[in-house]
PAVO-448664 format. One record per residue (C-alpha): residue in three letters; residue number from 1; x, y, z. Coordinates in nm, 3 decimals. Layout:
! PAVO-448664
residuo/num/c1/c2/c3
Ala/NUM/X/Y/Z
...
***
This chain:
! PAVO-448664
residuo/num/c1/c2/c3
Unk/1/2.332/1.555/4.089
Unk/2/2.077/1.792/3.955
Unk/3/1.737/1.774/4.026
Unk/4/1.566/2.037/3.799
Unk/5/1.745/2.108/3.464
Unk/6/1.880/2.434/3.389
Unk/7/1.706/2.675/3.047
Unk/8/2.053/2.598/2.853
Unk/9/2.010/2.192/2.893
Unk/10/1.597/2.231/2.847
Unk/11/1.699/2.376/2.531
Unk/12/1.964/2.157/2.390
Unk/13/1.688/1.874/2.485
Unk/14/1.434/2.089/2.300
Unk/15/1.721/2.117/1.998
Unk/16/1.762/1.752/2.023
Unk/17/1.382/1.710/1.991
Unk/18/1.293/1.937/1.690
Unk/19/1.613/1.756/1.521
Unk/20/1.431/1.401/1.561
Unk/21/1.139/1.558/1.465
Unk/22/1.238/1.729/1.165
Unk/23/1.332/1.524/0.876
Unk/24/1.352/1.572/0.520
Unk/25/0.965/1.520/0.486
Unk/26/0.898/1.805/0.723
Unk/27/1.112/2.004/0.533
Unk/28/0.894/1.913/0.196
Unk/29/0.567/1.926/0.332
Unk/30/0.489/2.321/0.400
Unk/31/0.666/2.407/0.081
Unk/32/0.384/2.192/-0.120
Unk/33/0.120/2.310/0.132
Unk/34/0.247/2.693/0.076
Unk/35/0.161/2.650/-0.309
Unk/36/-0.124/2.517/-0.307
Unk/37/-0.266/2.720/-0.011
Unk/38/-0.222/3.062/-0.220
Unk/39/-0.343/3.317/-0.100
Unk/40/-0.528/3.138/0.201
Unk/41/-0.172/3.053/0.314
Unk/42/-0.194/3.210/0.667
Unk/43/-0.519/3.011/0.756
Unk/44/-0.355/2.688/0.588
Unk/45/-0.069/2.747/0.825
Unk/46/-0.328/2.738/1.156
Unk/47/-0.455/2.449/1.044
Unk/48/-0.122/2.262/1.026
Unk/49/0.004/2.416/1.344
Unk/50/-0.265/2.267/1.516
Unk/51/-0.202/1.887/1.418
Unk/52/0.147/1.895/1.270
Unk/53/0.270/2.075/1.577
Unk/54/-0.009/2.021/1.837
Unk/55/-0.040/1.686/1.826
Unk/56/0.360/1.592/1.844
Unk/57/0.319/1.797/2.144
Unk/58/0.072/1.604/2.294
Unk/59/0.263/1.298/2.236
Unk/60/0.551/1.381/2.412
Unk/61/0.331/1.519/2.673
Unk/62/0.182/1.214/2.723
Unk/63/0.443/0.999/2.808
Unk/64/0.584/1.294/3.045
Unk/65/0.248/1.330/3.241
Unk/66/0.172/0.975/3.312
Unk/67/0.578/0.887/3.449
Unk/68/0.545/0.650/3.134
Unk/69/0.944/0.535/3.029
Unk/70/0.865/0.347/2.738
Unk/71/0.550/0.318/2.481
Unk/72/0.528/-0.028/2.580
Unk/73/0.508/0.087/2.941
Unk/74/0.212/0.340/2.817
Unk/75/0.031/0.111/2.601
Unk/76/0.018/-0.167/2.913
Unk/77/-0.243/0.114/3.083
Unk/78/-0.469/-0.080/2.808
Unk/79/-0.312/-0.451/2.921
Unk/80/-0.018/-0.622/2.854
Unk/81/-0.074/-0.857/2.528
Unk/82/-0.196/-0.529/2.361
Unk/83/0.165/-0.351/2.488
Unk/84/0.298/-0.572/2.324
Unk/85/0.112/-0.593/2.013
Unk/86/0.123/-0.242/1.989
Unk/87/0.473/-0.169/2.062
Unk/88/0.613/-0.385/1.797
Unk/89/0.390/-0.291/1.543
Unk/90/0.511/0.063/1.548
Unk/91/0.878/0.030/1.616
Unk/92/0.874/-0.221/1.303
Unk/93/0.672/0.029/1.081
Unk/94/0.867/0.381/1.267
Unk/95/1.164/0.176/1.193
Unk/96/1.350/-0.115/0.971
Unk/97/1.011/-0.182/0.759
Unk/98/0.952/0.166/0.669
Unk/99/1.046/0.527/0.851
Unk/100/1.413/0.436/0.852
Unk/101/1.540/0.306/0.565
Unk/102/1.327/0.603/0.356
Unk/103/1.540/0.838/0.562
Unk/104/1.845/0.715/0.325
Unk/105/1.694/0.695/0.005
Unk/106/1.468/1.015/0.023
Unk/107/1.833/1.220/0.130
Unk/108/1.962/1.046/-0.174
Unk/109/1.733/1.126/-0.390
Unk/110/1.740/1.533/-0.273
Unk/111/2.079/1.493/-0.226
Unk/112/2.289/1.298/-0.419
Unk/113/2.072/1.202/-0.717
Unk/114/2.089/1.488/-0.910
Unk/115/2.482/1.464/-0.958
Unk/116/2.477/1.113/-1.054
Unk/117/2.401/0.984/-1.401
Unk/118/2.125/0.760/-1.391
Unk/119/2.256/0.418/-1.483
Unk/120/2.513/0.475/-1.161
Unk/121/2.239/0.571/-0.942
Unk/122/2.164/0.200/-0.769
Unk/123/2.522/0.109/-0.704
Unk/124/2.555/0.544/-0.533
Unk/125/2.268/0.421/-0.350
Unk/126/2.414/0.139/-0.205
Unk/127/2.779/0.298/-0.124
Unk/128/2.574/0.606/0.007
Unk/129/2.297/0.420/0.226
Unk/130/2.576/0.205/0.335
Unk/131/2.794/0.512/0.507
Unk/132/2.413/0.656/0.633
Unk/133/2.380/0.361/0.830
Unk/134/2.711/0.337/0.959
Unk/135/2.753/0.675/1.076
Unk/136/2.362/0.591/1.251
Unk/137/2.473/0.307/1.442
Unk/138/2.818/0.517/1.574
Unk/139/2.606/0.803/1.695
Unk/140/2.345/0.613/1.806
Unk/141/2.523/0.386/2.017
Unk/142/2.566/0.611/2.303
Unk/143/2.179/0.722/2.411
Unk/144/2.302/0.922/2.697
Unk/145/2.538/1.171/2.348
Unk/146/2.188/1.204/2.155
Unk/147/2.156/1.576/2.325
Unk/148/2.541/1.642/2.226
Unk/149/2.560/1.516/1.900
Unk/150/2.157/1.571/1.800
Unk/151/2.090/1.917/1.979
Unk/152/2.411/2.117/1.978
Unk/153/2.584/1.923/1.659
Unk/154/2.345/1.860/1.386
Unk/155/2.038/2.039/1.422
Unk/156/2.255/2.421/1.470
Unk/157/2.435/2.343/1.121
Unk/158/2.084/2.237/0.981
Unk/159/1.945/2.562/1.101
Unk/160/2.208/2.793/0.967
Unk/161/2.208/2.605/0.627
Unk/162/1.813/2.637/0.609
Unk/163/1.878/2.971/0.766
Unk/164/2.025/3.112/0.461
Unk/165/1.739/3.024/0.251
Unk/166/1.514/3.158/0.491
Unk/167/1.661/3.485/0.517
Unk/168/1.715/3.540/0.180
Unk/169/1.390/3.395/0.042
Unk/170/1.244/3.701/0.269
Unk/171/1.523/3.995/0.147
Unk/172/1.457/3.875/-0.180
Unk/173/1.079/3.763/-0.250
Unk/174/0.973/3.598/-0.573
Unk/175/0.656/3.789/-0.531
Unk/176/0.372/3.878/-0.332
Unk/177/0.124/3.623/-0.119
Unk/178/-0.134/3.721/-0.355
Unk/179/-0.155/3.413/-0.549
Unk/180/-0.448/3.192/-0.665
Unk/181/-0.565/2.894/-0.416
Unk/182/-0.621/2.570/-0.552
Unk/183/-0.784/2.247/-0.460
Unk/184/-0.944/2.207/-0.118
Unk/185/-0.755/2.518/-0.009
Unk/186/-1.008/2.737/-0.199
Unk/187/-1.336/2.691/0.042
Unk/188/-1.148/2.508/0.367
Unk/189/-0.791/2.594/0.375
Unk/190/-0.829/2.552/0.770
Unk/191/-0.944/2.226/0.769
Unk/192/-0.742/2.121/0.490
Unk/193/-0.412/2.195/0.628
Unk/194/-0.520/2.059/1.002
Unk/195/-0.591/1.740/0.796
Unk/196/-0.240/1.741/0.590
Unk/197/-0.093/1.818/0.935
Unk/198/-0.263/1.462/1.086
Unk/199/-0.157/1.302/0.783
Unk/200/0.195/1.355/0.869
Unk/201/0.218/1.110/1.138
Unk/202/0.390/1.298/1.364
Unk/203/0.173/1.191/1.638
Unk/204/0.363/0.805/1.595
Unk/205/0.744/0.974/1.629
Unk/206/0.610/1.176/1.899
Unk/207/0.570/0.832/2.143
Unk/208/0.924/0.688/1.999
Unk/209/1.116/1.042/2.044
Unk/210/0.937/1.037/2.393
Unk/211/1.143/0.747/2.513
Unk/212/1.493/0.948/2.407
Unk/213/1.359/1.263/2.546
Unk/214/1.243/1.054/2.895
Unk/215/1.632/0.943/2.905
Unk/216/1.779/1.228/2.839
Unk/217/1.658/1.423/3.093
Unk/218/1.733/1.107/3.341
Unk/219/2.111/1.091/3.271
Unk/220/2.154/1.456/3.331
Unk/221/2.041/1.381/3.692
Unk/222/1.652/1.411/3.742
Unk/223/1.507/1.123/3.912
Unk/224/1.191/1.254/4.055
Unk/225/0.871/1.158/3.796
Unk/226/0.733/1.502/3.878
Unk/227/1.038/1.703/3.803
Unk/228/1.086/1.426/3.482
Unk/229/0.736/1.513/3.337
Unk/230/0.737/1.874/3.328
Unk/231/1.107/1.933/3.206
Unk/232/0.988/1.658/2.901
Unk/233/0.679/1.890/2.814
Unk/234/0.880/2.210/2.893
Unk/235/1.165/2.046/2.613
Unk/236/0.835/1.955/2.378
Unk/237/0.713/2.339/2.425
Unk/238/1.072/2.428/2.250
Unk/239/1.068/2.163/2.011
Unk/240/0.721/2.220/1.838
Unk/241/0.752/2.621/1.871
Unk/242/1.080/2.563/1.658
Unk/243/0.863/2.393/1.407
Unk/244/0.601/2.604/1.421
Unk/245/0.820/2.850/1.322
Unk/246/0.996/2.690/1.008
Unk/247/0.663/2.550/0.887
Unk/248/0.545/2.891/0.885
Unk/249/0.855/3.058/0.693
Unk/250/0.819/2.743/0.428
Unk/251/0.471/2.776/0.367
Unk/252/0.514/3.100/0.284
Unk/253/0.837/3.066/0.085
Unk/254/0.602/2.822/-0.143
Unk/255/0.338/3.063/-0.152
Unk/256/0.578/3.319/-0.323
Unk/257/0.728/3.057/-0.531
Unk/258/0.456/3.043/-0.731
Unk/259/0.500/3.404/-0.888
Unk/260/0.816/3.286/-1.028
Unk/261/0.811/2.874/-1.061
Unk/262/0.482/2.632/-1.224
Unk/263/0.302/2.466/-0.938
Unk/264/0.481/2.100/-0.895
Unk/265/0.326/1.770/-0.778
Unk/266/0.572/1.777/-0.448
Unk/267/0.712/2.004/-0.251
Unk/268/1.080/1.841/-0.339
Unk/269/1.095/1.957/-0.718
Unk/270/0.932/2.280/-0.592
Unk/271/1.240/2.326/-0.281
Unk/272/1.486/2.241/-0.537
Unk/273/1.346/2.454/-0.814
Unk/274/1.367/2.771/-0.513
Unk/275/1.734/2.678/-0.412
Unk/276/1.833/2.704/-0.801
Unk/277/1.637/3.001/-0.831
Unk/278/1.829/3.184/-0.542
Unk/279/2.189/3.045/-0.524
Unk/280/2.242/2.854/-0.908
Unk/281/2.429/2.541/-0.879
Unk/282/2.524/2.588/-0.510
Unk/283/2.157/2.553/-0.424
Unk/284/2.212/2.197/-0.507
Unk/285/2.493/2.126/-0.244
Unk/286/2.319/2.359/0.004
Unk/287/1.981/2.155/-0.053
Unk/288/2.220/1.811/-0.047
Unk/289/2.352/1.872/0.321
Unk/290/2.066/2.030/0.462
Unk/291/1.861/1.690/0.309
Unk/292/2.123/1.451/0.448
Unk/293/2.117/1.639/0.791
Unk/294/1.764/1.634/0.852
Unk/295/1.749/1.293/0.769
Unk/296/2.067/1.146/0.957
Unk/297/1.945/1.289/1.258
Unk/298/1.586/1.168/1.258
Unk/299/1.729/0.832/1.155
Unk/300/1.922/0.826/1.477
Unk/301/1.652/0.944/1.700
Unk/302/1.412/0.631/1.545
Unk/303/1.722/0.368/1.579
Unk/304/1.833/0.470/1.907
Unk/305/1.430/0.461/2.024
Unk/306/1.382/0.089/1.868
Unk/307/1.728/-0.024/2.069
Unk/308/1.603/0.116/2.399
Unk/309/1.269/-0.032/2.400
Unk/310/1.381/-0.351/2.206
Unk/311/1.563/-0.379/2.506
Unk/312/1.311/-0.290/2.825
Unk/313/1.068/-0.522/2.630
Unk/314/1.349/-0.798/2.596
Unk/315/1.601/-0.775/2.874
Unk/316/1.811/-1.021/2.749
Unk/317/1.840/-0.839/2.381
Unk/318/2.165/-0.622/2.390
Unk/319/2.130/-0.254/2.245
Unk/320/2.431/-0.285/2.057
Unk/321/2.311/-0.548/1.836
Unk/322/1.993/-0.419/1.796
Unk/323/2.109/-0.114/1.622
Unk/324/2.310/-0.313/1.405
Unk/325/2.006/-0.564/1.339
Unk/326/1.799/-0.221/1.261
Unk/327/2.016/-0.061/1.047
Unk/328/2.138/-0.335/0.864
Unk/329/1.799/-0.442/0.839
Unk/330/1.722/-0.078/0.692
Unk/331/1.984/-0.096/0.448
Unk/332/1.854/-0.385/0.314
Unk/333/1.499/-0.246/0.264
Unk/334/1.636/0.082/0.108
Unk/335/1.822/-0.048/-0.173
Unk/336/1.575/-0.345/-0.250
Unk/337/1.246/-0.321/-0.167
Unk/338/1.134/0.015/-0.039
Unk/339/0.892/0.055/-0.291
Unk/340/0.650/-0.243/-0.203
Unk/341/0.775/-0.235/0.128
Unk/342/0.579/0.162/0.184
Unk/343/0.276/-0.021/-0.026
Unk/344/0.234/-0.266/0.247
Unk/345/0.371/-0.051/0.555
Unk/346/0.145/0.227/0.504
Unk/347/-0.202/0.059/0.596
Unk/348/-0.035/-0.062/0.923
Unk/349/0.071/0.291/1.015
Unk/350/-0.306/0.413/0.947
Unk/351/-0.429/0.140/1.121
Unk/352/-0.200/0.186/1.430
Unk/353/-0.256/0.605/1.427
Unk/354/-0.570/0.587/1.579
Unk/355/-0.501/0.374/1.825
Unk/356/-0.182/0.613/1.925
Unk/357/-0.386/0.917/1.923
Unk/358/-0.642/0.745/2.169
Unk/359/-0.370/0.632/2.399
Unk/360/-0.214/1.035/2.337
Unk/361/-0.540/1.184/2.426
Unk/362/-0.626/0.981/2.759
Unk/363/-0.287/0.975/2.887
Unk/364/-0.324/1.375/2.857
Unk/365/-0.657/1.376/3.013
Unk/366/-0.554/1.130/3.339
Unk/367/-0.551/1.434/3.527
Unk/368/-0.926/1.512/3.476
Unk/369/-1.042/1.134/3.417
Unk/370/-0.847/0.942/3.649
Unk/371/-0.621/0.647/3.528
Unk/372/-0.921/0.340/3.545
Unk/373/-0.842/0.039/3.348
Unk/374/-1.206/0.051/3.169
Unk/375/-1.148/0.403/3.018
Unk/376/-0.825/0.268/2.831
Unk/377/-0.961/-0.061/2.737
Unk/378/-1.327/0.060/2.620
Unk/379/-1.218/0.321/2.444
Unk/380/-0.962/0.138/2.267
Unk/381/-1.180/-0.119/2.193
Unk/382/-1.416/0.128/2.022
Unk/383/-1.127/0.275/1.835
Unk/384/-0.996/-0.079/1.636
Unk/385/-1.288/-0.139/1.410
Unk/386/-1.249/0.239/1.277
Unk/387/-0.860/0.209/1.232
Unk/388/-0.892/-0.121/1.103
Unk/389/-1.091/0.024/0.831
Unk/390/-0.804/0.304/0.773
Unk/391/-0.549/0.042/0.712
Unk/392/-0.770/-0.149/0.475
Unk/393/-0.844/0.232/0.299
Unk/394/-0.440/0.236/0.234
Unk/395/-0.390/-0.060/0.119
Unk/396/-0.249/-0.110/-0.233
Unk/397/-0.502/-0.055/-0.500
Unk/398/-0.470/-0.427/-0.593
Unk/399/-0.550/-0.522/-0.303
Unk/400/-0.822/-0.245/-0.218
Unk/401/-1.019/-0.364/-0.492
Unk/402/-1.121/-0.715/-0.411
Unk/403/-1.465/-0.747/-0.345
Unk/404/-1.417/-0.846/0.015
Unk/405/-1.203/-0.513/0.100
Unk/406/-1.472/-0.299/-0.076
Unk/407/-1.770/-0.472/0.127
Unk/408/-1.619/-0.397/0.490
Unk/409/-1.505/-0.049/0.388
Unk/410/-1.861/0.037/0.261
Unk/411/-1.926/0.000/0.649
Unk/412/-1.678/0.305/0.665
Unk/413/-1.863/0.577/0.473
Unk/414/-2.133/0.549/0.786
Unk/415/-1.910/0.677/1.031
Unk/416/-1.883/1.066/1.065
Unk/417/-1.585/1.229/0.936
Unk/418/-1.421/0.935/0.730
Unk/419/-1.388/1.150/0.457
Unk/420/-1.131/1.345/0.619
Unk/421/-0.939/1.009/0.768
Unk/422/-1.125/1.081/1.087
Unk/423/-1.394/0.845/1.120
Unk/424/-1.207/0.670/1.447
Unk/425/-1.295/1.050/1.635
Unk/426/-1.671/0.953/1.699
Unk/427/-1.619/0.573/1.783
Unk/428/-1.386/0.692/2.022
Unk/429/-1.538/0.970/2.174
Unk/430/-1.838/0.710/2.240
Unk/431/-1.591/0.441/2.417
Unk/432/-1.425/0.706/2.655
Unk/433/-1.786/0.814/2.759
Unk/434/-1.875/0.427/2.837
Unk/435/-1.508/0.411/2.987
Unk/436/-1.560/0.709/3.240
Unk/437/-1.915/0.599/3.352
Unk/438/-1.806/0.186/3.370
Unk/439/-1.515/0.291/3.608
Unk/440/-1.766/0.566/3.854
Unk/441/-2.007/0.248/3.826
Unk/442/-1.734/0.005/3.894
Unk/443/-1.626/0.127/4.248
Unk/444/-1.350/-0.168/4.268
Unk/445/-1.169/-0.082/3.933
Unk/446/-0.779/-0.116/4.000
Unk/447/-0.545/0.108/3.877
Unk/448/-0.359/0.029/3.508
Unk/449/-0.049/-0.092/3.444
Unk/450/0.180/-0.412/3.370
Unk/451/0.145/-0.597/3.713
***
């Protein structure tokens, strides 16, 4: 039995992670960001290394550092009815109700759309979402294969397929990276990009992917928490430096794209208008499996993460049938009500990203601040009013605009940095301040956890 991993199963784990990680909306994002950062590209791209890649990193971290197995075991250092609340929130929104079942349709729609007509395209949709699940639930059965089929299967062949683009995107450039900057990029191209990096959510997968990570590692043969935590941050260190890179090498691929292509309003039209530019009417079928790949695997990693915590949180729930619940559930969603499913989805992820990044930051910080009770619970308590008001901000315009929606978010252009989707920072800076001097105060403050 092994009790420290060895570099080649660290980095399969790592392989594994950046696969879960790295869906088709990764793939999209620095393309988009690349054009529209122009010239200002390379300070765009610090920005979004610093959340987009930072902050998953954290996550992961976080569960590693505190011996956490679960996010409804790290959420119970706040107390146990908010675990709960918590937890299901974001394995419904990270999975069935949202994250999941727009893993199928957005890899058929870069994918498989453009060679159907459309009048075919709902009943391709259905036949195609159908196999996606399918092959989800056979790969995902088996937590303990995630690292074979995940890290040395899938993510490789994604890598060599985006590989070629790469590689020939940078024998071949469109142009130069001296391109006009547009939109916020002009004046704060740092900022901008560290706040398209937060908007990516990341942060949320980071505490699911976590879990598979945590097992991983486990059913190679580590059992000692120490030796658990710092083999999960060492496989996060190889994870987020692989997307690091490939966030870089996209940006800058969309940066030179605009020499030769009209700026786009996503970075989809704008990756398929760059694989037609390069390789014709192959660039289609090279896009198509790389699309499908990145989003099959990250579809596994989310339904394999639901089943194992569906399961610590309800013992008697077995995992088998909670993949097929998720996925058929997913299925269901994608080919029927996606659309207004995202409209009403979305303000519950803004809401709950807050209260994740407060939960990343003090489980990171337990070394320095100690593990009290009153430092979770204050500073979550600060946190909800300002994340309340996030969700409320997403909600769907028809919704948004009711009188009693517009009166409590006028409460939100008071708090500092709200204009950036940051105006839970202060409030919670505040509450972990109270927290730490409540629990020196307190001398009798227990220790956290679900006792």
């Amino acid at each position: 039995m092994n009790e420290k991993l060895t570099w080649r199963n660290l980095f399969f784990i790592g392989s594994m992670l950046f696969g879960l990680f790295f869906g088709a909306g990764n793939l999209i994002f620095p393309v988009f960001l690349g054009q529209q950062a122009g010239s200002n590209v390379f300070y765009a791209i610090i920005g979004l290394l610093i959340t987009g890649v930072g902050l998953p990193l954290l996550g992961v971290a976080s569960m590693g550092m505190t011996g956490s197995n679960s996010v409804f075991d790290l959420a119970g250092k706040v107390n146990r009815p908010y675990a709960y609340g918590f937890t299901i929130l974001l394995y419904l929104t990270m999975g069935p109700f949202f994250a999941i079942p727009r893993l199928a349709t957005i890899s058929f729609q870069l994918g498989i759309a453009p060679f159907v007509g459309r009048g075919s395209q709902k009943m391709v949709l259905l036949i195609f979402s159908a196999i996606f699940f399918i092959v989800t639930i056979l790969l995902a059965r088996k937590p303990s294969k995630l690292m074979t089929y995940v890290g040395k299967w899938l993510t490789p062949i994604f890598l060599v397929l985006l590989g070629i683009l790469v590689v020939t995107a940078f024998i071949k450039p469109m142009g130069s990276l001296n391109v006009a900057p547009h939109g916020q990029y002009v004046k704060s191209p740092v900022l901008t990009g560290f706040t398209e990096g937060y908007n990516t959510m990341d942060a949320l997968a980071s505490l699911a992917f976590g879990v598979v990570v945590i097992d991983t590692i486990k059913s190679l043969g580590v059992k000692h928490p120490g030796q658990i935590a710092k083999d999960t941050i060492r496989s996060g260190l190889i994870s987020v430096v692989l997307m690091g890179i490939i966030y870089a090498f996209l940006a800058l691929i969309g940066t030179m794209s605009v020499n030769k292509l009209p700026l786009a309003a996503n970075g989809g039209v704008t990756l398929a208008q760059v694989f037609n530019y390069y390789f014709g009417s192959f660039g289609s079928l090279l896009l198509a499996l790389i699309a499908i790949i990145a989003c099959l695997k990250t579809s596994i990693g989310l339904t394999s993460a639901f089943g194992e915590t569906a399961k610590e949180m309800f013992p008697k729930f077995n995992y088998q049938w909670v993949l097929i619940f998720a996925s058929g559930l997913s299925f269901l969603v994608a080919n029927i009500g996606l659309t207004r499913l995202i409209n009403y989805s979305t303000p519950v992820l803004m809401f709950l990203y807050p209260l994740a990044m407060v939960l990343i930051i003090i489980a990171v910080l337990e070394p320095l601040i100690g593990d009290s009770k009153w430092i979770y619970n204050i500073t979550t308590l600060f946190t909800v009013i300002p994340a309340l008001f996030a969700g409320l901000d997403a909600l769907p315009s028809a919704l948004k605009q009711t009188g009693f929606v517009q009166e409590i978010l006028s409460w939100n252009n008071y708090l500092p940095l709200a204009q950036l989707s940051l105006g839970w920072v202060v409030p919670a800076v505040v509450g972990l301040v109270i927290g730490l001097i409540v629990s020196k105060v307190n001398k009798s403050d227990i220790k956290t956890g679900l006792e």
